[in-house]
C-alpha positions as CSV (number, residue, x, y, z in Angstrom):
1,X,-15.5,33.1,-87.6
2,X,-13.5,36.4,-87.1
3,X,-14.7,38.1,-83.5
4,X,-17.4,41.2,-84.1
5,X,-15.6,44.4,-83.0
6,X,-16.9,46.3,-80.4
7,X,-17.0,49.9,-81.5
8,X,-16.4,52.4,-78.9
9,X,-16.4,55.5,-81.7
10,X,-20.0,54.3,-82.6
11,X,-20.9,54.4,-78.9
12,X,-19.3,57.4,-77.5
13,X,-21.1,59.3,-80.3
14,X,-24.5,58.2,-79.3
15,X,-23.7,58.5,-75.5
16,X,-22.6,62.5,-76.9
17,X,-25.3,62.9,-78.4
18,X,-27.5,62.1,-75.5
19,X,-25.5,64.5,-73.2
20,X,-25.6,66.9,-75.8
21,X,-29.4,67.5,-75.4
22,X,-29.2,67.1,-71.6
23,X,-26.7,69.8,-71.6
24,X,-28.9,72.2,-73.7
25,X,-31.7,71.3,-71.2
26,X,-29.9,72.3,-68.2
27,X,-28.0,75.7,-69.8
28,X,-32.4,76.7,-70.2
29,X,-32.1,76.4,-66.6
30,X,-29.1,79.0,-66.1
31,X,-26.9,76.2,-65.4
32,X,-23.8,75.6,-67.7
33,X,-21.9,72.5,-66.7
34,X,-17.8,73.6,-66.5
35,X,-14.7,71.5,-66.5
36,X,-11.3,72.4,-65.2
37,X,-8.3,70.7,-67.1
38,X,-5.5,70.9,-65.4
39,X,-1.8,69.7,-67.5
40,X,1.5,70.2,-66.1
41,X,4.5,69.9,-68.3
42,X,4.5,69.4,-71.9
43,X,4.4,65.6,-72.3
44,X,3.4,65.1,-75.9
45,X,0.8,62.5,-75.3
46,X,-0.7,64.5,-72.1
47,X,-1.3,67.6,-74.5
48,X,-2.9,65.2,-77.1
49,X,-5.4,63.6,-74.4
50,X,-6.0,67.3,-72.8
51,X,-6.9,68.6,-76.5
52,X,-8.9,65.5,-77.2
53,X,-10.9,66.3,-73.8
54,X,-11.1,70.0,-74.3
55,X,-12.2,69.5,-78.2
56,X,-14.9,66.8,-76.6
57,X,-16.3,69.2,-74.0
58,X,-16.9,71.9,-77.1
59,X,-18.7,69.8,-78.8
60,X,-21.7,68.8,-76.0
61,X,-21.3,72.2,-74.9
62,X,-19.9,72.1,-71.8
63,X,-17.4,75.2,-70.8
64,X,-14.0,74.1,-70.7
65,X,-11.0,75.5,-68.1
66,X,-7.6,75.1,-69.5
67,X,-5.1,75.7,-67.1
68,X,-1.2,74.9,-68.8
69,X,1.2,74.7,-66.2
70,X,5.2,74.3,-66.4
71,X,7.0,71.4,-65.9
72,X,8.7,73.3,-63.1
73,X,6.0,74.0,-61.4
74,X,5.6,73.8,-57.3
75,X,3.4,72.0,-55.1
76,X,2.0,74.3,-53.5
77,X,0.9,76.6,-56.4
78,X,-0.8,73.5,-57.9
79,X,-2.9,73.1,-54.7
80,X,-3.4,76.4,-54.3
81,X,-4.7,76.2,-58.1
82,X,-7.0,73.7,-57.1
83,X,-8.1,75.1,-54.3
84,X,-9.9,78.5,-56.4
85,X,-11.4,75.4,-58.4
86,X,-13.2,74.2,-55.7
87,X,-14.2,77.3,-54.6
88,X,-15.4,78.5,-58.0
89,X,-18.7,77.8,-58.6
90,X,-18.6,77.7,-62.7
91,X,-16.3,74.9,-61.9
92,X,-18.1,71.8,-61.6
93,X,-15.3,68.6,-62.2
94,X,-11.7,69.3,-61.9
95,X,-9.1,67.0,-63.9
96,X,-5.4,67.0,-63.4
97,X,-4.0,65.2,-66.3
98,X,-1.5,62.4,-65.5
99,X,1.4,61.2,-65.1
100,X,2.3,64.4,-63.3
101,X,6.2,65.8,-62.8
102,X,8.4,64.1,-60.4
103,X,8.3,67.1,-58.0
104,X,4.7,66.4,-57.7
105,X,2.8,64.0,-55.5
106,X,0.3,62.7,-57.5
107,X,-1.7,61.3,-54.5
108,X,-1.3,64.5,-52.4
109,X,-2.8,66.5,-55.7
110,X,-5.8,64.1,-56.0
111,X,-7.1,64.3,-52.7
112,X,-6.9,67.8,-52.5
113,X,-10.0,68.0,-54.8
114,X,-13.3,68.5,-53.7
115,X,-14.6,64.8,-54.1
116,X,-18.0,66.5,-55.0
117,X,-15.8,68.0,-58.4
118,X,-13.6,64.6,-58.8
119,X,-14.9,63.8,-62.2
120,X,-12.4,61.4,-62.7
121,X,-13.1,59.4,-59.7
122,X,-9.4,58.7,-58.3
123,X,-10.1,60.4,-54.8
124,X,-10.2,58.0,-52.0
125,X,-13.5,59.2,-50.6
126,X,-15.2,58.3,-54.1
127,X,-12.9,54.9,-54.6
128,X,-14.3,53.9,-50.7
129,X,-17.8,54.6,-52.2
130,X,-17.6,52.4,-55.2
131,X,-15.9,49.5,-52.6
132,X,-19.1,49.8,-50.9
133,X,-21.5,49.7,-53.1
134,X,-22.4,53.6,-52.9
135,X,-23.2,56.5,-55.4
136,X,-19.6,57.9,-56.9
137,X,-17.7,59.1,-59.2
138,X,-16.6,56.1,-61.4
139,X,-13.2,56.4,-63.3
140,X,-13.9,56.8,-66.6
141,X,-12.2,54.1,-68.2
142,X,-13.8,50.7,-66.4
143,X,-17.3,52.8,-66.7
144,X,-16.6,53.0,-70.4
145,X,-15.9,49.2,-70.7
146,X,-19.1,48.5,-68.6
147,X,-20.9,51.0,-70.9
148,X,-19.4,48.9,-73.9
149,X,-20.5,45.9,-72.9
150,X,-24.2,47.1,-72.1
151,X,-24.5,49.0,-75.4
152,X,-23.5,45.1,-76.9
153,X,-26.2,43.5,-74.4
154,X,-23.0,41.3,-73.6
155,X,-23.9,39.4,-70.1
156,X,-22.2,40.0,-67.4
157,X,-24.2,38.4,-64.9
158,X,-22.6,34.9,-64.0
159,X,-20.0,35.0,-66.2
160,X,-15.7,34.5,-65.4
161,X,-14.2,37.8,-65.9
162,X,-10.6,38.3,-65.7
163,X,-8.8,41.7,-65.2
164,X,-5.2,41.6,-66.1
165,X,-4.1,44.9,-64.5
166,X,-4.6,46.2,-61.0
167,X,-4.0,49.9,-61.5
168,X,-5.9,51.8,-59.0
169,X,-7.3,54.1,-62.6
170,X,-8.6,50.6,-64.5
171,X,-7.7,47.6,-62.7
172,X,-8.9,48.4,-59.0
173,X,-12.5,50.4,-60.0
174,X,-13.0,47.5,-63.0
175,X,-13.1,44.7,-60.7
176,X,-16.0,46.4,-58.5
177,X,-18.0,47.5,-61.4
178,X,-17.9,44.0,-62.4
179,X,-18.6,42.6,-58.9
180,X,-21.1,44.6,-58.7
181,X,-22.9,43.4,-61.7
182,X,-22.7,40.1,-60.6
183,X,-19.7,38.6,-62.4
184,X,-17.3,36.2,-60.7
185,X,-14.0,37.7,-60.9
186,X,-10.2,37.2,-60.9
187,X,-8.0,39.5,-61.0
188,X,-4.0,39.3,-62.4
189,X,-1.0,41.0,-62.0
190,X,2.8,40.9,-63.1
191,X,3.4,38.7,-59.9
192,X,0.4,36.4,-61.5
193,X,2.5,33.0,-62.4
194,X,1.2,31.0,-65.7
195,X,-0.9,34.1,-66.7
196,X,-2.3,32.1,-69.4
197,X,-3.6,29.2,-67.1
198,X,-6.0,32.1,-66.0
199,X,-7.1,34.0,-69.3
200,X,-8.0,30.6,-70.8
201,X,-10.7,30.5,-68.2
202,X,-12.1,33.9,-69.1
203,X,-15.2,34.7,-70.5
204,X,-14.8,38.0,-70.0
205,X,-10.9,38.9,-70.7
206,X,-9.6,42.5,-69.8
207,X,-6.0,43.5,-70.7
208,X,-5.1,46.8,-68.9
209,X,-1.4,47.0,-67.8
210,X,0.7,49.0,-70.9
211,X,2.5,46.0,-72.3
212,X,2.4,45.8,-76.0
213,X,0.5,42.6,-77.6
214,X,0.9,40.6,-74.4
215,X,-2.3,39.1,-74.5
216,X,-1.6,36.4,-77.7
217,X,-4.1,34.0,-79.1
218,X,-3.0,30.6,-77.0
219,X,-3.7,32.5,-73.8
220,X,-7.9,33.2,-75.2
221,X,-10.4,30.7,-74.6
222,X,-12.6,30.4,-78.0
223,X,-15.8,32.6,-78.0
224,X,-14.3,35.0,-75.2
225,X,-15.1,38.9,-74.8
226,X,-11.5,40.2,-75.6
227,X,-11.5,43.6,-73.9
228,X,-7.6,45.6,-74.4
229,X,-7.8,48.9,-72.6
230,X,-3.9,49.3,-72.8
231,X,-2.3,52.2,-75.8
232,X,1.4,51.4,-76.2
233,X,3.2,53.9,-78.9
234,X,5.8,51.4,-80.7
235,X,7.2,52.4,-84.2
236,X,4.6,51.2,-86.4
237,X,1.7,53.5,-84.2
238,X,-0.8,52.5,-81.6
239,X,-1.0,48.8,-80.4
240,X,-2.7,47.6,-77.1
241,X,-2.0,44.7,-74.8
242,X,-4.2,42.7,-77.2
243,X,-2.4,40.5,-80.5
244,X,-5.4,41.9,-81.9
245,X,-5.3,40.3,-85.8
246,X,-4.1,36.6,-83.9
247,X,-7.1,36.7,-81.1
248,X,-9.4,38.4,-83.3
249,X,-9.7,34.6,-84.9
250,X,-10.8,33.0,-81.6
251,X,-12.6,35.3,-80.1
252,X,-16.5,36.3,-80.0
253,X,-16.2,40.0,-79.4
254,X,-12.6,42.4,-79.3
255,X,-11.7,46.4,-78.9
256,X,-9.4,47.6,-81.6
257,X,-6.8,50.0,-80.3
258,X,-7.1,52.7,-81.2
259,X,-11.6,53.0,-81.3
260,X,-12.4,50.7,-78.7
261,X,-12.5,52.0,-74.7
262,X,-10.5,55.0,-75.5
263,X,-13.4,56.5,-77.1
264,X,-15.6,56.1,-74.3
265,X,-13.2,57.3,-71.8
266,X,-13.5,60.9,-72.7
267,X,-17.5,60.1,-73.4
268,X,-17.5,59.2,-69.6
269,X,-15.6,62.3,-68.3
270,X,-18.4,64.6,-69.8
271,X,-21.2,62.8,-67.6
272,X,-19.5,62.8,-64.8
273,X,-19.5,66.4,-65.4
274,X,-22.9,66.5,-66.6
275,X,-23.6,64.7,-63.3
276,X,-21.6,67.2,-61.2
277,X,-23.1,69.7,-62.2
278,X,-27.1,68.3,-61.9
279,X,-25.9,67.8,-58.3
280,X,-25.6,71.6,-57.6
281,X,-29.5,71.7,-58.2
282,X,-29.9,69.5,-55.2
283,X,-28.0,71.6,-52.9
């Protein structure tokens, strides 16, 4: 029995459709949720992610920011960039698109937004919150495969999960979501020896770490959940870090790349927005 494929297109349509009408509800209130995308350099697949989020935000109808910067640019302007988006109330997440320039320290650049605005959840203030078990922003991607899984009713509770990955974007934030929904975890690296000794124990398998097809069918105990969050571009298009058509035979449920988490990524980013925004009511 060929796996079921978990469909993140199907899902990040509904979860759209949902925030479509709760972003109509809160524009009747005078309140248009906004999102500031920030892109620095013109690295093809940046540009297609950045249209991809733009194009998304257009169709809930949430405002969308563009801000194009150049390759060259400073520092310094970039804060000071970010630094009018915090300020500016219309603004209500901020996202600089990654991997940023060499010039540019990517960590100095994160923590300079407001972590009130930090819709994609990498600021340290909102990581420390998800360590500890308090309200934050979430990265998008591991709440996109916890959405997944939900929208599957695929339990977590109890259950082996292994993260291959330890990114602080997937890897880190995936492990705490699923801690915090009561899995037992593991988590492995490229310093892991006899990777497969561990995925065969997985009930829940995650592949996030960018190397094409890594995760082959010997290393996936029959009737797993075969979650690939990575997107390698090799010659013949878009693979992930899944032998998908090999561990599609042996597995219960697998992502396709591309349609599986990718989807829900961007579906995430706009409630995270949505939920920025709802939180300027409170203040």
């Amino acid at each position: 029995m060929r796996a079921e494929i978990l469909d993140g297109r199907k899902v990040a349509a509904q979860v759209k459709a949902a925030l479509k009408e709760e972003v109509t509800q809160l524009k009747g209130r005078g309140l248009t949720p906004g999102l500031a995308v920030i892109l620095v350099g013109d690295d093809p697949a940046s540009q297609v992610y950045v249209g991809n989020k733009e194009k998304a935000c257009r169709a809930v109808g949430i405002a969308s920011f563009p801000h194009r910067l150049p390759a060259a640019t400073g520092e310094e302007h970039l804060l000071q960039l970010i630094g009018r988006l915090n300020a500016d109330p219309a603004v209500h997440g901020i996202l600089v698109q990654l991997p940023l320039p060499r010039q540019l320290d990517a960590n100095r650049v994160i923590q300079a937004i407001d972590p009130a605005k930090d819709v994609d959840g990498f600021h340290p203030v909102n990581a420390g919150r998800l360590a500890a078990g308090l309200p934050a922003f979430v990265p998008c991607t591991p709440q996109g495969v916890m959405h997944l899984l939900a929208a599957y009713n695929i339990p977590v509770a109890g259950r082996h999960a292994v993260v291959v990955g330890r990114s602080n974007i997937v890897g880190k934030p995936l492990v705490q979501l699923l801690l915090a929904a009561d899995a037992t975890v593991t988590v492995c690296h490229s310093k892991t020896r006899d990777l497969a000794a561990f995925t065969r124990t997985a009930d829940i398998l995650v592949a996030a770490v960018g190397r094409p097809r890594l995760i082959t069918r010997d290393m996936v105990k029959p009737g797993a959940v075969v979650v690939d969050v990575g997107i390698n571009r090799l010659p013949e298009g878009l693979v992930g870090d899944v032998d998908f058509e090999a561990v599609r035979e042996v597995a219960r449920y697998i992502t396709p790349v591309p349609g599986g988490v990718g989807p829900l990524t961007i579906a995430m980013l706009l409630k995270n927005t949505l939920i920025a925004a709802r939180e300027t009511l409170k203040e």
